[in-house]
ZADO-1210 file (C-alpha; in nm, 4 decimals, padded with zeros to 6 digits):
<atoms>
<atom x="03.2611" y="05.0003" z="-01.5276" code="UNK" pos="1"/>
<atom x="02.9624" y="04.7242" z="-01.5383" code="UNK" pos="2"/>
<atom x="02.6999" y="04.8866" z="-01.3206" code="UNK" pos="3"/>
<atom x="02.3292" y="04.7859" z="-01.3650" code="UNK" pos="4"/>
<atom x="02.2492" y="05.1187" z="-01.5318" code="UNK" pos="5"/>
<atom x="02.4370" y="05.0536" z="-01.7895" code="UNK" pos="6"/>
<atom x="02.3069" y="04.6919" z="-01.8619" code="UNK" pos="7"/>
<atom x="01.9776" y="04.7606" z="-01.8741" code="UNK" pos="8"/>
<atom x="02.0679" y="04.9934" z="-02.1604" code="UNK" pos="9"/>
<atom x="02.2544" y="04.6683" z="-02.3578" code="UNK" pos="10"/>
<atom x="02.0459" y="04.3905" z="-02.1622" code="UNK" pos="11"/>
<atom x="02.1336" y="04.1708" z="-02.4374" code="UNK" pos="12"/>
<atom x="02.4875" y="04.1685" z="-02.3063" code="UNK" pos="13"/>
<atom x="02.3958" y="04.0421" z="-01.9978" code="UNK" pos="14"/>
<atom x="02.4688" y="03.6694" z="-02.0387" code="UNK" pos="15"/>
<atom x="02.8114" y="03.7209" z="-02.1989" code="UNK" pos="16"/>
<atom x="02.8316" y="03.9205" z="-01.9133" code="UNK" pos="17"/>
<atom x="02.7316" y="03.7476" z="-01.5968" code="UNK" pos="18"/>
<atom x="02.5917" y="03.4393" z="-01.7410" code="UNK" pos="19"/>
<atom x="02.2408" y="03.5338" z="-01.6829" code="UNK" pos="20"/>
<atom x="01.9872" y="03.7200" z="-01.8301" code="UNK" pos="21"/>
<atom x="01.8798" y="04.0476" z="-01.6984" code="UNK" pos="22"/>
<atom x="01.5235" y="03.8772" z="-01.6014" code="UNK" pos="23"/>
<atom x="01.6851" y="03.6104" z="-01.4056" code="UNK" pos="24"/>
<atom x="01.9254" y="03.8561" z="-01.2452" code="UNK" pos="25"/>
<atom x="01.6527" y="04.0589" z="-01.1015" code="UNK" pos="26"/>
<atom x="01.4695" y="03.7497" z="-00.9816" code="UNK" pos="27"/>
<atom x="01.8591" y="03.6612" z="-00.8134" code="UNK" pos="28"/>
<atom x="01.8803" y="03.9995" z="-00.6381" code="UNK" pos="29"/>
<atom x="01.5460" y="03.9976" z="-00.4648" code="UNK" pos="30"/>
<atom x="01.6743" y="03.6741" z="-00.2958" code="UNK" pos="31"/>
<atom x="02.0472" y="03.7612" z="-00.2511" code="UNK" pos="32"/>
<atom x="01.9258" y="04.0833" z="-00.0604" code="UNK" pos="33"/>
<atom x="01.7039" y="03.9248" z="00.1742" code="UNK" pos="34"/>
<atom x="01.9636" y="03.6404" z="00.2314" code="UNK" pos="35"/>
<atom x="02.1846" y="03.9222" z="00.2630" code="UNK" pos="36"/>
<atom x="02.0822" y="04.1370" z="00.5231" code="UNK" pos="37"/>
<atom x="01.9785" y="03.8289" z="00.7034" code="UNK" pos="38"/>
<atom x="02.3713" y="03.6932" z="00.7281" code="UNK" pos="39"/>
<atom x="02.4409" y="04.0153" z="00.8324" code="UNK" pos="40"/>
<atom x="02.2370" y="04.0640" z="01.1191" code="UNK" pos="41"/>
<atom x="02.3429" y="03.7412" z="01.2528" code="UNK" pos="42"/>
<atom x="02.6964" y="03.7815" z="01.2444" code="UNK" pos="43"/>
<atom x="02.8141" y="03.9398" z="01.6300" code="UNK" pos="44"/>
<atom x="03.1505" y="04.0398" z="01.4988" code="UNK" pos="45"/>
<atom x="03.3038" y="04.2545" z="01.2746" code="UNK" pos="46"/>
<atom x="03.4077" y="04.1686" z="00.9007" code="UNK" pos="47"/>
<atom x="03.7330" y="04.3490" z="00.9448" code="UNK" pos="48"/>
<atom x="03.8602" y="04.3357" z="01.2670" code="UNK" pos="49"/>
<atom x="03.6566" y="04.0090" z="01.4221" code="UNK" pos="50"/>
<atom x="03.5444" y="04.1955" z="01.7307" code="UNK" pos="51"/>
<atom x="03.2161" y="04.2122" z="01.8824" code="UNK" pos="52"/>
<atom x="02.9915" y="04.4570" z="01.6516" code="UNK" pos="53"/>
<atom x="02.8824" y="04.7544" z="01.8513" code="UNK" pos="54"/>
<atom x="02.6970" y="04.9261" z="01.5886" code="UNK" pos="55"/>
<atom x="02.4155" y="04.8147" z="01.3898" code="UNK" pos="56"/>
<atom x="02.4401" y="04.6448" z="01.0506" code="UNK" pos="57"/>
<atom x="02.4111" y="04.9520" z="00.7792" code="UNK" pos="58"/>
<atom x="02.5844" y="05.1475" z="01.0274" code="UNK" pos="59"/>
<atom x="02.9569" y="05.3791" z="00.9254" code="UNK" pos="60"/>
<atom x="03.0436" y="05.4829" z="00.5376" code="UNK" pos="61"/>
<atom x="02.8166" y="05.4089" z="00.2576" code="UNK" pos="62"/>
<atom x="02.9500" y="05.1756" z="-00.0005" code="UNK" pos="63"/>
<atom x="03.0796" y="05.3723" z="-00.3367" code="UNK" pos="64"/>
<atom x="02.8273" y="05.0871" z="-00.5268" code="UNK" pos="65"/>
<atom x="02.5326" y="04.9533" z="-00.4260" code="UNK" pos="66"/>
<atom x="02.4624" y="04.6177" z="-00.3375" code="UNK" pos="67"/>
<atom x="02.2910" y="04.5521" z="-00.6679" code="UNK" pos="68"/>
<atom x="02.6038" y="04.7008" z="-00.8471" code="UNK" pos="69"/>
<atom x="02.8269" y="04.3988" z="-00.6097" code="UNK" pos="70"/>
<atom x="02.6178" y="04.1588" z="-00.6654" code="UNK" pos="71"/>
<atom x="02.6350" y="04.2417" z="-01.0979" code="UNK" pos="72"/>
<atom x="03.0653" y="04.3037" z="-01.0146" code="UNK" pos="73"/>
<atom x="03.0864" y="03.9385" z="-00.8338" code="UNK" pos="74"/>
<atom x="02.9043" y="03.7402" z="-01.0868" code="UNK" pos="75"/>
<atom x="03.1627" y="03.9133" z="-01.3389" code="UNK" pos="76"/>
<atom x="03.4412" y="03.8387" z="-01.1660" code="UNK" pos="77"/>
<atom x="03.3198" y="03.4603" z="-01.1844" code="UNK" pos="78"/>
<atom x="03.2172" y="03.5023" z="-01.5238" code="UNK" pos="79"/>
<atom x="03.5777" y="03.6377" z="-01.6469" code="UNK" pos="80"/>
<atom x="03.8034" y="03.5735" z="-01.3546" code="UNK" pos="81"/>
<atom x="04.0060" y="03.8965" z="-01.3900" code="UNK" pos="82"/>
<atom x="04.2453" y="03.9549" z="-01.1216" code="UNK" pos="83"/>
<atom x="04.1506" y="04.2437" z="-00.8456" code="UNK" pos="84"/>
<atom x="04.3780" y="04.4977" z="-01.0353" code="UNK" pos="85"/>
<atom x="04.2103" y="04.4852" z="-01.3156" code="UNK" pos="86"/>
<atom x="03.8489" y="04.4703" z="-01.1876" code="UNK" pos="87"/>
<atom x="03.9854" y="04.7917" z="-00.9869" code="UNK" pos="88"/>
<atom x="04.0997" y="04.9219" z="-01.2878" code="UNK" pos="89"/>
<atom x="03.7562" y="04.8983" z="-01.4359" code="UNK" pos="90"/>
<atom x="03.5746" y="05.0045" z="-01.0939" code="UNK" pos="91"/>
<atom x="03.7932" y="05.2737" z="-00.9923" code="UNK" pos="92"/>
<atom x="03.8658" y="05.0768" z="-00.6678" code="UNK" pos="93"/>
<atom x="04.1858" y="04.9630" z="-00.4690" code="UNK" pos="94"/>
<atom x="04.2027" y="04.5799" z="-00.5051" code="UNK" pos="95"/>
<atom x="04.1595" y="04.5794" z="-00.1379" code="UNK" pos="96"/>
<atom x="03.8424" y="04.7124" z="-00.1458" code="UNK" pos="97"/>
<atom x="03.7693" y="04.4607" z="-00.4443" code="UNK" pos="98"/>
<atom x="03.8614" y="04.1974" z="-00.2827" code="UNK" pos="99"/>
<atom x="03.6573" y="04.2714" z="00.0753" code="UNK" pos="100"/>
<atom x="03.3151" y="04.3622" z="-00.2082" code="UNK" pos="101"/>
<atom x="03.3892" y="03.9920" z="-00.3190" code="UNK" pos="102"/>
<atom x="03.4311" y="03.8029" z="-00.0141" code="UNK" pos="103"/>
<atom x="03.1182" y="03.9753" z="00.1413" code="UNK" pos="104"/>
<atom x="02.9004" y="03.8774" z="-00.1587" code="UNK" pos="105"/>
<atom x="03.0299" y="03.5543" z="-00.1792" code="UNK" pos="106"/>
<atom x="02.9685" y="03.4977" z="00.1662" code="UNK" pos="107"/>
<atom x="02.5875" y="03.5769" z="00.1057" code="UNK" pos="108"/>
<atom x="02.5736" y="03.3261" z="-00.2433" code="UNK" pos="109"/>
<atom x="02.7499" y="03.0757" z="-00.0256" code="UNK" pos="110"/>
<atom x="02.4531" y="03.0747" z="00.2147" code="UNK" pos="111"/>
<atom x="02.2110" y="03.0361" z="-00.1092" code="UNK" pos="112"/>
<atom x="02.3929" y="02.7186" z="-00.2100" code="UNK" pos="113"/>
<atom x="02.1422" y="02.4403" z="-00.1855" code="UNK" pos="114"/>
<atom x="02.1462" y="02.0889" z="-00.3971" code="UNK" pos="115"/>
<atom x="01.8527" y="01.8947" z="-00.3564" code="UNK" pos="116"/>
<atom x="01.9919" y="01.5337" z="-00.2819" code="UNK" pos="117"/>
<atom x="02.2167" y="01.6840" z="00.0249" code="UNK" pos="118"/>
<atom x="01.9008" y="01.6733" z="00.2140" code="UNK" pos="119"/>
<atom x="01.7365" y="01.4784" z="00.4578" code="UNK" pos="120"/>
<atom x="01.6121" y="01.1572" z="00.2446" code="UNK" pos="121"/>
<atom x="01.2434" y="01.2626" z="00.4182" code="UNK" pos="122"/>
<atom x="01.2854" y="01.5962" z="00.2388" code="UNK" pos="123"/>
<atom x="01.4146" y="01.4784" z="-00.1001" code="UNK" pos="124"/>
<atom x="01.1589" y="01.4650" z="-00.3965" code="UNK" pos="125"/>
<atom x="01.1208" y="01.2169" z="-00.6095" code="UNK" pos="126"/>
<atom x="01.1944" y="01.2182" z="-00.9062" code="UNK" pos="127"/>
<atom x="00.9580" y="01.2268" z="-01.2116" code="UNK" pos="128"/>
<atom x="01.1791" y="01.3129" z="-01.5279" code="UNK" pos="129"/>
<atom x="01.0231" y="01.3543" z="-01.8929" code="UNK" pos="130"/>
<atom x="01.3786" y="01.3439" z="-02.0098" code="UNK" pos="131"/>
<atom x="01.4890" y="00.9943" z="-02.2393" code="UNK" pos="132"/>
<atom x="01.7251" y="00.8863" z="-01.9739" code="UNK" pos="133"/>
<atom x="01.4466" y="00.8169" z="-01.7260" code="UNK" pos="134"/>
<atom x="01.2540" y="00.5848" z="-02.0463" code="UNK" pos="135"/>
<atom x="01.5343" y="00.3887" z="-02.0819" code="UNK" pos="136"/>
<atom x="01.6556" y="00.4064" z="-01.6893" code="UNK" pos="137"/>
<atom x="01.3788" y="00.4622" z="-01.4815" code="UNK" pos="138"/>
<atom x="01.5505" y="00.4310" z="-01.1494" code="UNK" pos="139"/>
<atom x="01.8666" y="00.6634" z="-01.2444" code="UNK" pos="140"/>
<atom x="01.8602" y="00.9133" z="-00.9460" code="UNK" pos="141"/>
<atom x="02.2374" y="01.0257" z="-01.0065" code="UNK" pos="142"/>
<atom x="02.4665" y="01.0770" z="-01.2932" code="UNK" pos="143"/>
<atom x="02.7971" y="01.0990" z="-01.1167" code="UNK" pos="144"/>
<atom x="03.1844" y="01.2704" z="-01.2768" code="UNK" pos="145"/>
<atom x="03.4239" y="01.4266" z="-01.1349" code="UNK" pos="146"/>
<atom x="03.5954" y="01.7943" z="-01.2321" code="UNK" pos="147"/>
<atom x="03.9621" y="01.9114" z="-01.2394" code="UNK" pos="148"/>
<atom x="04.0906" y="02.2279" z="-01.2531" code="UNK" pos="149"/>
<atom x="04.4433" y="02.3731" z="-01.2764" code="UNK" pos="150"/>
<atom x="04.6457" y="02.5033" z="-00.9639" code="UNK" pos="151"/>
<atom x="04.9261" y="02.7479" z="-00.8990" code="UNK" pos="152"/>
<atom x="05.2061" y="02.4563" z="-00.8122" code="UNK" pos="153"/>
<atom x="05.2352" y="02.4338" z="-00.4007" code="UNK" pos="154"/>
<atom x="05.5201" y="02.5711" z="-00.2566" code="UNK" pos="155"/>
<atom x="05.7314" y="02.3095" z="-00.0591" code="UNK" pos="156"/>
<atom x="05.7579" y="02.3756" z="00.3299" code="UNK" pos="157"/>
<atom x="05.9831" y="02.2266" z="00.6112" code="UNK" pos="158"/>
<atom x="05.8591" y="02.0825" z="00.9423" code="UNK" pos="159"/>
<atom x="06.0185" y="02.1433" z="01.3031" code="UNK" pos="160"/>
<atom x="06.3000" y="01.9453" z="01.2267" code="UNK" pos="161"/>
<atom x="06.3856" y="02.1008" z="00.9270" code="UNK" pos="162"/>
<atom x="06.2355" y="01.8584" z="00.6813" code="UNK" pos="163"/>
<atom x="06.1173" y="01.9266" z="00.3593" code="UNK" pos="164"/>
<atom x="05.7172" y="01.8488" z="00.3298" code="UNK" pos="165"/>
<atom x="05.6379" y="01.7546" z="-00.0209" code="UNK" pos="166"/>
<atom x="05.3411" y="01.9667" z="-00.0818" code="UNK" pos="167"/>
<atom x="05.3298" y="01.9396" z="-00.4341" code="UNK" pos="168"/>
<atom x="05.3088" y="01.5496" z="-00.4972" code="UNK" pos="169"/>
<atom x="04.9473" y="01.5241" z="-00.4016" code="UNK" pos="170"/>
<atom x="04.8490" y="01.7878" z="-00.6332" code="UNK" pos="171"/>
<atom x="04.9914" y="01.6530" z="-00.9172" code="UNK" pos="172"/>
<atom x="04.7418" y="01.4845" z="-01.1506" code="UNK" pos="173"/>
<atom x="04.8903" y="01.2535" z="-01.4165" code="UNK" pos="174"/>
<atom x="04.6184" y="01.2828" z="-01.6384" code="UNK" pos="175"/>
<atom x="04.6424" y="01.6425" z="-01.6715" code="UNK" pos="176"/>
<atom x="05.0127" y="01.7278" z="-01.6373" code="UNK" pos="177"/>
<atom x="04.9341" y="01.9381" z="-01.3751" code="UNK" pos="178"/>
<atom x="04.8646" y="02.0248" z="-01.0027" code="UNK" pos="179"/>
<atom x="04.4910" y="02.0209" z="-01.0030" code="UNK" pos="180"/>
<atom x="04.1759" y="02.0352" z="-00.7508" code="UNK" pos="181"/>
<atom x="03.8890" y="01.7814" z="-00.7989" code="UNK" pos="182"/>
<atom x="03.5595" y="01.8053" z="-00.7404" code="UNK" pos="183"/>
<atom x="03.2457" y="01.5448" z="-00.7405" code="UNK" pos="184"/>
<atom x="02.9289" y="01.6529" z="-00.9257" code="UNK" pos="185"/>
<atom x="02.6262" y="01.4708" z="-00.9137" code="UNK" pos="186"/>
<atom x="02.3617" y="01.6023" z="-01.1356" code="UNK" pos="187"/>
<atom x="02.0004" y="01.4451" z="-01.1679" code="UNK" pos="188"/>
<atom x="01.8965" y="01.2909" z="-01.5016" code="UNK" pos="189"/>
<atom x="01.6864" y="01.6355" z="-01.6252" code="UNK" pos="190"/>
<atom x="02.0867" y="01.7816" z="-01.5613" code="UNK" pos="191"/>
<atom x="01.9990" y="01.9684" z="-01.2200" code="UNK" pos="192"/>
<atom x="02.3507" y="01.9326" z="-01.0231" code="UNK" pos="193"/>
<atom x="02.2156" y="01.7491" z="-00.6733" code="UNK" pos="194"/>
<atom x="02.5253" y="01.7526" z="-00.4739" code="UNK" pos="195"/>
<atom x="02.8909" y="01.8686" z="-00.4870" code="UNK" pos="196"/>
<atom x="03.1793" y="01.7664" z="-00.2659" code="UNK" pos="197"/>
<atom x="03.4624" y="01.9551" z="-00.1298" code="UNK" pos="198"/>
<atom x="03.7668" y="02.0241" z="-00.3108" code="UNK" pos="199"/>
<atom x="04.0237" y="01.7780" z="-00.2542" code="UNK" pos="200"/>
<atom x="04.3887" y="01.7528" z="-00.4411" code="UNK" pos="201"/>
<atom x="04.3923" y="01.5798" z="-00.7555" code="UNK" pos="202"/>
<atom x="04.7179" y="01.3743" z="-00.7839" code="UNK" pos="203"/>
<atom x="04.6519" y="01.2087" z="-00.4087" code="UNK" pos="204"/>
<atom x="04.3041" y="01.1488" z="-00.4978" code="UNK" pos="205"/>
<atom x="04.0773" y="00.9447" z="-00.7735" code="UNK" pos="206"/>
<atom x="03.7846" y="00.9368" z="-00.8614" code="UNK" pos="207"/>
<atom x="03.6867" y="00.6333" z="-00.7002" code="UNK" pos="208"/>
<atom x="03.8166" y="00.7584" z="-00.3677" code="UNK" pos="209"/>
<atom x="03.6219" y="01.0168" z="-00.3888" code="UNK" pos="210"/>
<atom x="03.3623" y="00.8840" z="-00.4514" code="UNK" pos="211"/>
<atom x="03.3612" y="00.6564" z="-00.1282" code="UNK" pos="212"/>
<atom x="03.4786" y="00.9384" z="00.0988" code="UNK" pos="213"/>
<atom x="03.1684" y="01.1256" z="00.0151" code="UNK" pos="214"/>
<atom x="02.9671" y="00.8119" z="00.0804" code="UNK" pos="215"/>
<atom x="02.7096" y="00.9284" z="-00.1790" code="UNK" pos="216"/>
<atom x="02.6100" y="00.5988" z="-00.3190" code="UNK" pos="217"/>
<atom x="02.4979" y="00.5326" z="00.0583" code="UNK" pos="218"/>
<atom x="02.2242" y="00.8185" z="00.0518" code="UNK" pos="219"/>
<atom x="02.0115" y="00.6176" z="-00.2499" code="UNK" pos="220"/>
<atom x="01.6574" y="00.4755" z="-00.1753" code="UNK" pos="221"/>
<atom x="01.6341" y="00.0994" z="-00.2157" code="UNK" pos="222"/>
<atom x="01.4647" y="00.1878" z="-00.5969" code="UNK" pos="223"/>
<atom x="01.6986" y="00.4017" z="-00.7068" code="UNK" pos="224"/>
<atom x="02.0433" y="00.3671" z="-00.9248" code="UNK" pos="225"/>
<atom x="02.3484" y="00.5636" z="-01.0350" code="UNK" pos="226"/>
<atom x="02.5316" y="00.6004" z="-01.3611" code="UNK" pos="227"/>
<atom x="02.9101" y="00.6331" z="-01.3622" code="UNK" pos="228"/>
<atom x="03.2326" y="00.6126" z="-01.6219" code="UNK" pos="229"/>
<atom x="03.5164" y="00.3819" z="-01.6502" code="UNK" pos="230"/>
<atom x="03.6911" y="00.5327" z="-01.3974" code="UNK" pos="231"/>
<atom x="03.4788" y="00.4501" z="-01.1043" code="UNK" pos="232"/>
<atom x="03.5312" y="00.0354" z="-01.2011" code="UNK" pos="233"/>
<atom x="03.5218" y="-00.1146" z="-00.8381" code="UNK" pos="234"/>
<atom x="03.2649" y="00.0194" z="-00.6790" code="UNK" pos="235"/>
<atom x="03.0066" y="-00.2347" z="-00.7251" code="UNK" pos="236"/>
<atom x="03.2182" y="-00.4092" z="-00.4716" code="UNK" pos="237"/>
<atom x="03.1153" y="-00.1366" z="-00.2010" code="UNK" pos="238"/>
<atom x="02.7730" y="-00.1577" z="-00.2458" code="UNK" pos="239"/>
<atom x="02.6490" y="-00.4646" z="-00.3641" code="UNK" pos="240"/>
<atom x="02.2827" y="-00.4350" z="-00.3312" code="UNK" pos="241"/>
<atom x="02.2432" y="-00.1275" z="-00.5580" code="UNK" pos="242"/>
<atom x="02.1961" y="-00.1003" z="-00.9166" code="UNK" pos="243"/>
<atom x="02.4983" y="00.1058" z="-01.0727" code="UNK" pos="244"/>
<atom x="02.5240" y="00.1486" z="-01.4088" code="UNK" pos="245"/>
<atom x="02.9093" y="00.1246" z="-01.5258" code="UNK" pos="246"/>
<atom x="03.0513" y="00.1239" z="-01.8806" code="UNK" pos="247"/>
<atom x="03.2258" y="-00.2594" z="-01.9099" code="UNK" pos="248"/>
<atom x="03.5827" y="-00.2257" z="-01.9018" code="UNK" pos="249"/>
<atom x="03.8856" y="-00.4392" z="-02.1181" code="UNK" pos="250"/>
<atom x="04.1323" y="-00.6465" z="-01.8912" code="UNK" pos="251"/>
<atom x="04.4611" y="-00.7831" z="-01.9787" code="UNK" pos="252"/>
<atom x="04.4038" y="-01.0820" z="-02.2491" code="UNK" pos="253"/>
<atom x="04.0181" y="-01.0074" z="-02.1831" code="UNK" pos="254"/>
<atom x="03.9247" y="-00.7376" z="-02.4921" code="UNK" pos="255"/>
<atom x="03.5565" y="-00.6195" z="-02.4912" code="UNK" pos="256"/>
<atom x="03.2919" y="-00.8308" z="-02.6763" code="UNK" pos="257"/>
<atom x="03.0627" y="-00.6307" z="-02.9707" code="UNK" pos="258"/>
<atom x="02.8032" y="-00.6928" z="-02.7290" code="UNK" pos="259"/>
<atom x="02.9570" y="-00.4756" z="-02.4534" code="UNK" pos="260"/>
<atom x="03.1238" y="-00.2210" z="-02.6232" code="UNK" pos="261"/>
<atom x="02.7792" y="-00.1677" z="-02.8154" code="UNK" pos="262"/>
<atom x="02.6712" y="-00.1141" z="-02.4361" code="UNK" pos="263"/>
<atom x="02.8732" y="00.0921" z="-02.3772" code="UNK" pos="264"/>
<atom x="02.8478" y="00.3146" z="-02.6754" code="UNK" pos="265"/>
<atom x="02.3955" y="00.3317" z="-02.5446" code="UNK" pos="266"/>
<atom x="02.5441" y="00.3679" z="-02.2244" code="UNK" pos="267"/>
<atom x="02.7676" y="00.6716" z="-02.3425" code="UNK" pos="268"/>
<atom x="02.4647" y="00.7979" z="-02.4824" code="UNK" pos="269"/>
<atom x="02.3170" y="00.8990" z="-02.1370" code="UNK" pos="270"/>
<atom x="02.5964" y="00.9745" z="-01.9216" code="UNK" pos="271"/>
<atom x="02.6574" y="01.2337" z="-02.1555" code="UNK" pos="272"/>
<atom x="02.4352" y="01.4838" z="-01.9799" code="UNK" pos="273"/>
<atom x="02.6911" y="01.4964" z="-01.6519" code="UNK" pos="274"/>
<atom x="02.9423" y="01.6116" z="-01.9287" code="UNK" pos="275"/>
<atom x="02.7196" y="01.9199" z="-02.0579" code="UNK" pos="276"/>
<atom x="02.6139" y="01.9838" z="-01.6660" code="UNK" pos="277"/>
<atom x="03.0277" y="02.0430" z="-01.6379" code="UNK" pos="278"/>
<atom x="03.0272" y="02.2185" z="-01.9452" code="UNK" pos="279"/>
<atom x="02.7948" y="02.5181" z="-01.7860" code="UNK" pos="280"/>
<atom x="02.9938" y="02.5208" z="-01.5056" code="UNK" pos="281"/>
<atom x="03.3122" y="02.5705" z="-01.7136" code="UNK" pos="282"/>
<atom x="03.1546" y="02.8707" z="-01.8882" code="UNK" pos="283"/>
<atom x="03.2704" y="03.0922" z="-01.5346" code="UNK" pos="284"/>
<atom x="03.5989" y="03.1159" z="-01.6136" code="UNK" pos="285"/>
<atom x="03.6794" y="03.1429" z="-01.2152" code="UNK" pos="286"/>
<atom x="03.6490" y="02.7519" z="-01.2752" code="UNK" pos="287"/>
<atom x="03.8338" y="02.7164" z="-01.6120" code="UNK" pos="288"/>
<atom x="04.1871" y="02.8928" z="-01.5371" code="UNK" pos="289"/>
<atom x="04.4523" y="02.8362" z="-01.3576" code="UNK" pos="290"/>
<atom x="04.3120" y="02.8670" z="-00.9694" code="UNK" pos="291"/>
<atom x="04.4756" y="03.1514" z="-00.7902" code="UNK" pos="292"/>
<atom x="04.3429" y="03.2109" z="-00.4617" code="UNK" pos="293"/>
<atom x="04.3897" y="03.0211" z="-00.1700" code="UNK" pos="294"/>
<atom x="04.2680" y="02.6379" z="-00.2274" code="UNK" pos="295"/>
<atom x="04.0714" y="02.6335" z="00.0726" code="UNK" pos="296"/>
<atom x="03.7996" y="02.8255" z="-00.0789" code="UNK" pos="297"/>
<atom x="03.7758" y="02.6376" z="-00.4031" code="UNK" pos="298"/>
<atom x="03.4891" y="02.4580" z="-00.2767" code="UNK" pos="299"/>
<atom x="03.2644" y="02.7713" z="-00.1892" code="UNK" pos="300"/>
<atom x="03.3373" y="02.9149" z="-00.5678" code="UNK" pos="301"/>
<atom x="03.2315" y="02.5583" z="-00.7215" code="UNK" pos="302"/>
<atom x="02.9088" y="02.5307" z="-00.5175" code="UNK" pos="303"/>
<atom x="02.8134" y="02.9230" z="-00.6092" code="UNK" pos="304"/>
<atom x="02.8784" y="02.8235" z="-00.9520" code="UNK" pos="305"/>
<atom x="02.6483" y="02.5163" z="-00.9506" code="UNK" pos="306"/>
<atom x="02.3946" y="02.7250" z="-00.8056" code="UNK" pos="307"/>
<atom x="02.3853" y="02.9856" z="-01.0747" code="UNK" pos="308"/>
<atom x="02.3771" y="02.6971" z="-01.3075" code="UNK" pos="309"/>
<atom x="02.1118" y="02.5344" z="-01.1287" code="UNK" pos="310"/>
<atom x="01.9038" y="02.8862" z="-01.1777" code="UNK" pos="311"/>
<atom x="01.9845" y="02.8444" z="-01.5392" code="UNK" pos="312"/>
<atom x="01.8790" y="02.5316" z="-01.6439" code="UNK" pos="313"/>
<atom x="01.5482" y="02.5594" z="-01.4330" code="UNK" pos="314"/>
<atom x="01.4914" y="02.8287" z="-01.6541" code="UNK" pos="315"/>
<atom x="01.6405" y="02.6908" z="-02.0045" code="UNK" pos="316"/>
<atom x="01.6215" y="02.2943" z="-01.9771" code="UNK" pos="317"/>
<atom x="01.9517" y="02.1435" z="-02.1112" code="UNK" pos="318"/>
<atom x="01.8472" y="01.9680" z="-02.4549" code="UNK" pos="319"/>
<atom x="01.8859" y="01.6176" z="-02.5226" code="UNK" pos="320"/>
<atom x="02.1531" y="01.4743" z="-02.7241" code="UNK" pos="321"/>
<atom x="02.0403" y="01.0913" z="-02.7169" code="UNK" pos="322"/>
<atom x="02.0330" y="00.9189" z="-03.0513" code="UNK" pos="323"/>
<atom x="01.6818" y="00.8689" z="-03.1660" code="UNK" pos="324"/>
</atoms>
């Protein structure tokens, strides 16, 4: 089993591990306990059988691990994605009890989740960046993708009447063969992720609608722009008074000049950094593999995820890739 203990004795397994130094972990655990006990003692029913709590918080059995030992388990589980038998198997724990030590950490991470640019526009910082983005776009505030990931394929189900719902078209994503979830990620141009959106399917939906049911765009000051890929061609349409930064595209019997596609090759150059943001989120494999748990709570594991990453690359700055 992977208790702290142990680590501490191999600390330089830790980010293979958990994705996190032991340093940082500590740091993580002094604020996941206070936000801990603090969800806790707000909640007026019980975990397992939703009723009003008559006991205080702390109160019945002791847990065989303690919460610093959960807290090290869940961010394995995220790191690896094993199923519950075989974290079990490693734990000496029925996957039941796995599974109710995951939810009730998660819960408490979920509650930790916060991006900077989901917040009032009177809280939000501004932005002063040393990184070579901001030199050559000073007014970038967002560099905007969007992430798929793999599903189990929907089961089909039938209605009142007997008729067969299609619950598997609007999964299915043509781009990746597969039934997929998608996810927006907006990431700053240092490469701190400022806002995620909720998991929607990704056959039904594109990129560009998701982009406009999140309204994002909408949430930029007057001086500040967004950078965005090929795949979000339109959207200057929607908002016509800010300053988006798009790659040009080719139309039929209208190829790209050398001038634009050497535009887009220094615009390339910069967008890049959404693409390594994604790439530290990938490294949890809970966001890599095929997704096995119930869809509805992809969008809690991706914004725990971004978090961690956030903690990460506050501590270790993502390096820069332009092109001198």
């Amino acid at each position: 089993m992977i208790t702290y203990a142990k680590l501490r004795r191999r600390s330089q397994a830790a980010p293979s591990l958990i994705g996190m130094t032991l340093a940082a972990f500590d740091k993580l655990y002094a604020e996941f306990e206070e936000a801990h006990v603090r969800r806790l003692r707000r909640a007026p029913l019980t975990r397992r059988t939703k009723t009003v709590r008559r006991r205080a918080v702390g109160a019945g059995r002791n847990h065989r691990y303690d919460l610093r030992d959960r807290l090290l388990m869940t961010l394995f589980w995220l790191r690896v994605y094993s199923t519950y038998e075989v974290l079990g198997f490693f734990y000496d724990l029925n996957k039941t009890n796995i599974e109710d030590n995951l939810k009730d950490v998660l819960a408490t991470l979920d509650t930790m989740t916060s991006f900077t640019f989901e917040r009032p526009p009177a809280d939000r910082p501004k932005l002063r960046s040393p990184q070579a983005v901001m030199e050559a776009f000073p007014n970038v505030r967002l560099v905007i993708d969007a992430k798929e990931q793999r599903i189990r394929r929907p089961k089909n189900t039938k209605d009142a009447a007997g008729q067969t719902q299609d619950q598997q078209r609007p999964y299915y994503s043509g781009k990746k063969k597969s039934h997929t979830l998608k996810s927006q990620v907006a990431v700053s141009p240092s490469g701190l992720i400022e806002a995620v959106s909720e998991s929607v399917p990704g056959g039904a939906t594109h990129d560009l609608t998701l982009l406009r049911q999140t309204d994002l765009l909408a949430q930029l000051g007057p001086d500040e722009a967004a950078m965005l890929d090929k795949g979000y061609d339109g959207i200057q349409k929607d908002y016509p008074d800010l300053r988006l930064y798009l790659p040009f595209k080719a139309r039929r019997n209208h190829p790209l000049t050398e001038e634009q596609k050497a535009f887009n090759r220094f615009l390339a150059r910069y967008r890049i950094i959404v693409e390594h943001v994604i790439a530290q989120l990938n490294k949890f494999q809970v966001l890599v593999q095929v997704f096995r748990h119930k869809r509805s709570s992809h969008g809690q594991l991706v914004r725990i995820v971004a978090s961690l990453v956030n903690r990460r690359i506050r501590v270790a700055p993502l390096k820069s890739y332009v092109a001198a």
